[in-house]
C-alpha positions as CSV (number, residue, x, y, z in Angstrom):
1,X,8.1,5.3,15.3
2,X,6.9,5.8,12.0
3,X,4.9,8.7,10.3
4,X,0.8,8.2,10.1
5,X,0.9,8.7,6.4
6,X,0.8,6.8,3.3
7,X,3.6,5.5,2.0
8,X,2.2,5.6,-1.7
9,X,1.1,9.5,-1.4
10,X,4.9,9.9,-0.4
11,X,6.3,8.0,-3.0
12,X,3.9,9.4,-6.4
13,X,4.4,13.1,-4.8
14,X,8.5,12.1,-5.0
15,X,7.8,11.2,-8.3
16,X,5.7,14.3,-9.6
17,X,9.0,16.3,-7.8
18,X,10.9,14.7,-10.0
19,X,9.6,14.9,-13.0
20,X,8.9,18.2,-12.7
21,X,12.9,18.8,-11.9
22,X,14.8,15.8,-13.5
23,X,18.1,17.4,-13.7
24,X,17.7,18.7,-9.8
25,X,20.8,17.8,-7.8
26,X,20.6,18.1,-4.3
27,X,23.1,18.8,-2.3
28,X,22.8,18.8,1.5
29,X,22.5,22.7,3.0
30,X,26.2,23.7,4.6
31,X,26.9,23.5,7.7
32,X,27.9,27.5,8.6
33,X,29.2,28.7,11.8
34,X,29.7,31.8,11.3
35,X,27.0,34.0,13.2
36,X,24.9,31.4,13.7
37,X,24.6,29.2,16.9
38,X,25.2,25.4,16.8
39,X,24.2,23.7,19.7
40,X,25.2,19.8,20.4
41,X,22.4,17.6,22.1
42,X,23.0,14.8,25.1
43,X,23.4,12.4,21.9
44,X,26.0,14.2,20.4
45,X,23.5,15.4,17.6
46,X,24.0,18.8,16.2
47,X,21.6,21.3,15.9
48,X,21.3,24.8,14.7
49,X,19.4,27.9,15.9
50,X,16.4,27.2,14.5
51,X,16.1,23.6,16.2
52,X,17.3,21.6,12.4
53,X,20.0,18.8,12.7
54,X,23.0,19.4,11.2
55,X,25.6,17.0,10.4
56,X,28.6,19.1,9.0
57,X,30.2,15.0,7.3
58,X,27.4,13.5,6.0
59,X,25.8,13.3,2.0
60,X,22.8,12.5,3.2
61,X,19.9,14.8,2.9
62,X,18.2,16.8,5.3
63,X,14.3,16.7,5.3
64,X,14.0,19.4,7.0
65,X,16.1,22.8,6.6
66,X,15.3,26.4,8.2
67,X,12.0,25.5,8.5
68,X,10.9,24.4,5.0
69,X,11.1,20.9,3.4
70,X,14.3,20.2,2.0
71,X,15.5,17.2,-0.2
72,X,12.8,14.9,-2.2
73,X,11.5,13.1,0.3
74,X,11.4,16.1,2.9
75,X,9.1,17.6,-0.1
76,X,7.5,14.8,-1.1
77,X,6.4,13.8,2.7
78,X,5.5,17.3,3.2
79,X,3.4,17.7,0.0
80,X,1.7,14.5,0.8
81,X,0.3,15.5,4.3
82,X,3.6,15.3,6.8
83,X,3.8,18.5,8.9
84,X,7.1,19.8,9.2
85,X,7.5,19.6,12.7
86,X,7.0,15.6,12.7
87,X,9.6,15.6,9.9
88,X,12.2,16.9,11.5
89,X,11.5,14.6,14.4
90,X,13.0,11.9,12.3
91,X,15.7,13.6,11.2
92,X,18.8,11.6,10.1
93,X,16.8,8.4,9.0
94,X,16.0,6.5,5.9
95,X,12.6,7.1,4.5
96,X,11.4,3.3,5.2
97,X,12.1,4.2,8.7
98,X,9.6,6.8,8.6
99,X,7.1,4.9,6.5
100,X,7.1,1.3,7.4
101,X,6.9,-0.4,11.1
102,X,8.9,-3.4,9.5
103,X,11.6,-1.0,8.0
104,X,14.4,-2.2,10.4
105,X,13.4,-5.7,10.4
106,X,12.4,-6.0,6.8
107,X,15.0,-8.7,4.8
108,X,13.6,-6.6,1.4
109,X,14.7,-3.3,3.1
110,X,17.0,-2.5,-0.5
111,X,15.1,-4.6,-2.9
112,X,13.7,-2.3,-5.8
113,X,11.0,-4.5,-6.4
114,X,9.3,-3.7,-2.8
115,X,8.2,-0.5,-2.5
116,X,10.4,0.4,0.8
117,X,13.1,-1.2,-1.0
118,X,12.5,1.2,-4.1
119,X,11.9,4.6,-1.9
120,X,15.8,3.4,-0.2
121,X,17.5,3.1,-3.1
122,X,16.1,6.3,-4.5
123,X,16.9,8.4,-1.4
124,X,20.2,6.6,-1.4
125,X,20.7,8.0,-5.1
126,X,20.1,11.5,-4.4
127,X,22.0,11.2,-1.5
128,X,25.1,10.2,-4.0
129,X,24.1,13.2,-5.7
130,X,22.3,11.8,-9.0
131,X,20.0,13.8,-10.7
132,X,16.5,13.4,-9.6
133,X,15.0,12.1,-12.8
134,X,17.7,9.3,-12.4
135,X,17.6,8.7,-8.7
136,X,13.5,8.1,-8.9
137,X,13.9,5.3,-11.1
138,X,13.7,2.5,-8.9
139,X,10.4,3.7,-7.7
140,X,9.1,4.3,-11.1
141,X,10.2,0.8,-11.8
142,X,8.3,-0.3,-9.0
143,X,5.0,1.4,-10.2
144,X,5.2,0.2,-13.3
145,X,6.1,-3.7,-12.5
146,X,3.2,-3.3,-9.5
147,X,1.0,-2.0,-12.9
148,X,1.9,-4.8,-15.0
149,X,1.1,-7.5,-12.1
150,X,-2.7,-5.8,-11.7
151,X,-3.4,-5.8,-15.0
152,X,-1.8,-9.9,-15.5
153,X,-4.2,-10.7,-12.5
């Protein structure tokens, strides 16, 4: 189930993020036991106290963490209309699964030049722990090819 939101709102707030904080790198808030309760879910999901997901192995980022919007496109979804309660919903996914019916079925699901493609790759970017400013540059290069093929038609 996607989000009811637009995927370009998403994507130019992720941008404004990170331009704003090019040298930003996210990591992933730390899984802490200590005096705080972690429950496991039917699906073996982990969550804490506060309802969040946790996954104490993985890079990825969290959209979603103590209540707030947490990595670029946590903010970015949240800045551009996404509550925070239907974020954390979708928890654990790629943004084009949150965006885009087709994202599962979608043969251009990592190619830069479609926009899902470019809003993957950038995620995938932070997630490696790249610097904002680099990790949005397959969107921008998106924006600006999507620019130059307006203006040549």
């Amino acid at each position: 189930m996607t989000l009811a939101i637009d995927p370009f709102a998403v994507a130019r707030k992720a941008i404004e993020l990170a331009d704003a904080n090019p040298d930003f790198i996210y990591e992933k808030p730390q899984l802490v036991a200590d005096g705080e309760a972690i429950f496991e879910l039917a699906d073996g999901s982990l969550v804490d106290d506060e309802g969040d997901y946790v996954d104490p192995d993985s890079g990825d980022c969290q959209y979603v963490s103590k209540g707030a919007a947490s990595c670029l496109f946590g903010q970015a979804a949240v800045g551009a209309g996404v509550s925070i309660g239907d974020l954390a919903n979708h928890e654990g996914n790629a943004i084009s699964a949150l965006l885009f019916e087709d994202a599962d079925s979608n043969n251009d699901r990592w190619d830069s030049n479609t926009l899902m493609g470019a809003m993957d790759t950038s995620q995938r970017r932070q997630d490696e722990q790249q610097p904002w400013g680099m990790s949005i540059e397959p969107l921008k290069a998106y924006f600006a090819k999507r620019e130059l093929a307006v203006v040549a038609a």
